[in-house]
N, C-alpha and C positions, 0 to 999 in steps of 0.2 A: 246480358247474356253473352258472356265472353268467348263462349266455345261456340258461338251461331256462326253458320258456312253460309254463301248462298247456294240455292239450287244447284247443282252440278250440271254443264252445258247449257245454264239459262244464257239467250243473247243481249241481255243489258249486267255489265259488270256493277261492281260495288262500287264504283270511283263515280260510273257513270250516271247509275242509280241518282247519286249523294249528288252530282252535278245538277239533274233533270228537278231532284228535287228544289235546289235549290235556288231556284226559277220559274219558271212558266205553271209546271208541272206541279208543284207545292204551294203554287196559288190555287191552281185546279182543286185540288183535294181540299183543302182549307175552304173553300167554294162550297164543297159538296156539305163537310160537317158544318159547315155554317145557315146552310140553307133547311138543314134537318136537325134544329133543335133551337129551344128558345128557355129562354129563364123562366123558372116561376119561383116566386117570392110573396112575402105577404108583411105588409105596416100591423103594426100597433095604433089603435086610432084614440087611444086616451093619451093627456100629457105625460104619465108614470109609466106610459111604456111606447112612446110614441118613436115612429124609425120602425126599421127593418128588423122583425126579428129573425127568420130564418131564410134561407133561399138555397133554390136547386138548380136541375136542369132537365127538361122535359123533351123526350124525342118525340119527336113528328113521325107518324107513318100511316102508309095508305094502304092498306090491307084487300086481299082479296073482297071484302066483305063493307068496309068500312074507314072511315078517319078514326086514327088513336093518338091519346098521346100517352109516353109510357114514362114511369120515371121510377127511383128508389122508392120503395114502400116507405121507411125511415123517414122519407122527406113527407110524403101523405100522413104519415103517423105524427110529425111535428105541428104540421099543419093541422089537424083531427082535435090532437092539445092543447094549442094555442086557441084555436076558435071555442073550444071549450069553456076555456077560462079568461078570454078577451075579446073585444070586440076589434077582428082583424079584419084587411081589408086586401084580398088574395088578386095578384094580377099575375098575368100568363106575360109574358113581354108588354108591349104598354096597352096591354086589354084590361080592365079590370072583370074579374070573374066573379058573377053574385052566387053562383050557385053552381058550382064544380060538380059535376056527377062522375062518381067513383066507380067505373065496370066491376072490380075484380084487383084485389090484393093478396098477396101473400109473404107473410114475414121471416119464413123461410126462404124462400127465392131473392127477398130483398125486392121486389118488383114490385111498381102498383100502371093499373091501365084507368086513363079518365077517357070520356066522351067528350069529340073536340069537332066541331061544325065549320064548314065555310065562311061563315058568318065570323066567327072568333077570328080563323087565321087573316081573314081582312082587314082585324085590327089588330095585329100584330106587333104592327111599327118594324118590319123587315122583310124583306123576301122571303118566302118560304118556299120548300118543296120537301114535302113530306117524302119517307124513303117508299116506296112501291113494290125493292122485289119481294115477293112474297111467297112462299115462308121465310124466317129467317135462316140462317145458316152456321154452323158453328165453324171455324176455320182450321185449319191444319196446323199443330204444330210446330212453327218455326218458321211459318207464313206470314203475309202481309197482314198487318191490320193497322187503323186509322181510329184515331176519338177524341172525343171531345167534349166540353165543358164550360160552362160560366164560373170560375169563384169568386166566393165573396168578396176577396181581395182586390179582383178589380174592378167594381162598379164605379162608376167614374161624375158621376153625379145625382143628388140627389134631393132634386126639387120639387114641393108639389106634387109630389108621387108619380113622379118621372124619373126614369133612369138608364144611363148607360151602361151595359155590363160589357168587358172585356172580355173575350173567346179563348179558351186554351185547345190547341190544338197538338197533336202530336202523331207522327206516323215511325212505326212498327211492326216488329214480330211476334205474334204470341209465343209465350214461354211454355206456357201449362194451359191443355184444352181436359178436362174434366167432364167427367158427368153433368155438372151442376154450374161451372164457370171457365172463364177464361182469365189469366193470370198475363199479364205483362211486367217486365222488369227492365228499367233501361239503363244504358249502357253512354255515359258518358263518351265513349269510342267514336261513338254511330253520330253522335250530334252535332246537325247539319247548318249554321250561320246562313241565315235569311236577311235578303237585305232591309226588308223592313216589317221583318216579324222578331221581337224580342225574344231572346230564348232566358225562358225562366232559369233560375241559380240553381242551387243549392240549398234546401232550409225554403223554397218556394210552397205558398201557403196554397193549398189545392179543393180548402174548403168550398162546397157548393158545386164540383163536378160532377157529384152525385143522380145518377139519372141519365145522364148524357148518350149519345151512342158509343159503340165499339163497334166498327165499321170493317168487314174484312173483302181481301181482295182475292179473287179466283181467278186461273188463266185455264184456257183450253190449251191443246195439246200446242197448237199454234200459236200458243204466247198473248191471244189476244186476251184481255182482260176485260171481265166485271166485278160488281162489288156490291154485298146485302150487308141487311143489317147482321149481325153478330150477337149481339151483347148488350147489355145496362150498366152501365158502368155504378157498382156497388161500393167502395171506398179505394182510398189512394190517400197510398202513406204520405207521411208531413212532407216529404220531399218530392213527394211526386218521383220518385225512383221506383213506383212498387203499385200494381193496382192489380183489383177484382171487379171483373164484371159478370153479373149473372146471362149464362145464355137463352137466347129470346127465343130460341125454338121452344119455349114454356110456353109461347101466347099464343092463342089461337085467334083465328081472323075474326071472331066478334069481340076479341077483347078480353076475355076469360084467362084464367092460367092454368094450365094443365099443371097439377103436385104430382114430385114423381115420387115413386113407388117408395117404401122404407127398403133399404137393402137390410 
């Protein structure tokens, strides 16, 4: 987004922004998307198709109403197929799940909601904290926003149907807020050297971020800041220079999706 300004007479500048984040402050955040999503993936449990065949990434949220977990419809539909035609064996982070219940999908929105209990997030195998504020919100603009993802790319071992996945994180400005999504595109410019967060290349493979949150940031008039969810993160090009996320103000707090009208 090469023509992006920031706010005019906001009191944190672009230099310092870039500094705060990358520090203390880029932990924080990276904390938060980490804490509000987890992998799901599902083996192959015959030798002819045995391993991982597909994996995503499932947002955590606490709803007026409820625990959800929300993720790409695509990734439920891959999962839907597979279990069709194989005898797979579906785990949430290192919970294994015998029997996922499906709220509410739709393959227009790219969205699907499951039913996720206390009980699950205890076996997680990581901290959680589902996001709360409720409803979601869709962001402004050329405003903050923050997301996140598992790819397939970085799972980091895989034993006995245990696994480590690697977090892709990244914070931003929406480009394009839609009826239906929100659009990010980044900017090469803007990218901020962590001292020990690797920043992905060029040609970086972004498979399996699918589902994750799109996290956006709000200030009052006095600068103080909060932050809902936003979005689903629906695809993201080969390089991760370019993503779609569907916005979540579709879901309603028992988990349902509201389809919106044919224009």
């Amino acid at each position: 987004m090469n023509d992006w300004q920031p706010p005019p007479g906001h009191p944190i500048s672009t230099d310092k922004a870039k500094e705060l984040l990358a520090g203390d402050l880029g932990d924080v955040y990276r904390n938060i998307l980490s804490e509000s999503c987890v992998p799901i993936y599902w083996f192959g449990m015959h030798q002819t198709d045995e391993g991982i065949l597909h994996n995503g990434t499932l947002t955590l949220v606490q709803t007026n109403q409820r625990l959800l977990g929300i993720t790409a419809e695509h990734v439920i539909a891959a999962y839907l197929t597979d279990r069709k035609d194989l005898n797979v064996r579906l785990q949430i982070g290192n919970a294994v799940v015998e029997n996922v219940e499906i709220i509410d999908k739709s393959e227009r929105l790219d969205m699907a909601t499951v039913a996720i209990d206390p009980v699950l997030l205890s076996k997680l195998g990581k901290d959680v904290t589902p996001l709360s504020v409720w409803p979601p919100r869709p962001p402004d603009a050329g405003r903050g926003i923050m997301f996140a993802g598992y790819p397939g790319g970085e799972r980091l071992d895989e034993r006995d149907f245990e696994l480590s996945f690697g977090l892709y994180t990244a914070v931003g400005v929406a480009r394009h807020v839609t009826d239906e999504q929100i659009t990010w595109v980044g900017d090469r410019n803007f990218v901020i050297d962590h001292p020990t967060i690797p920043t992905p290349q060029p040609g970086y493979d972004s498979g399996g971020i699918s589902g994750g949150p799109l996290i956006s940031w709000f200030e009052t008039e006095t600068h103080v800041a909060h932050y809902c969810l936003s979005g689903i993160i629906s695809q993201a090009h080969a390089e991760l220079e370019y993503l779609v996320a569907k916005r979540a103000d579709f879901i309603r707090g028992d988990g349902s999706i509201r389809i919106p009208k044919n224009r």
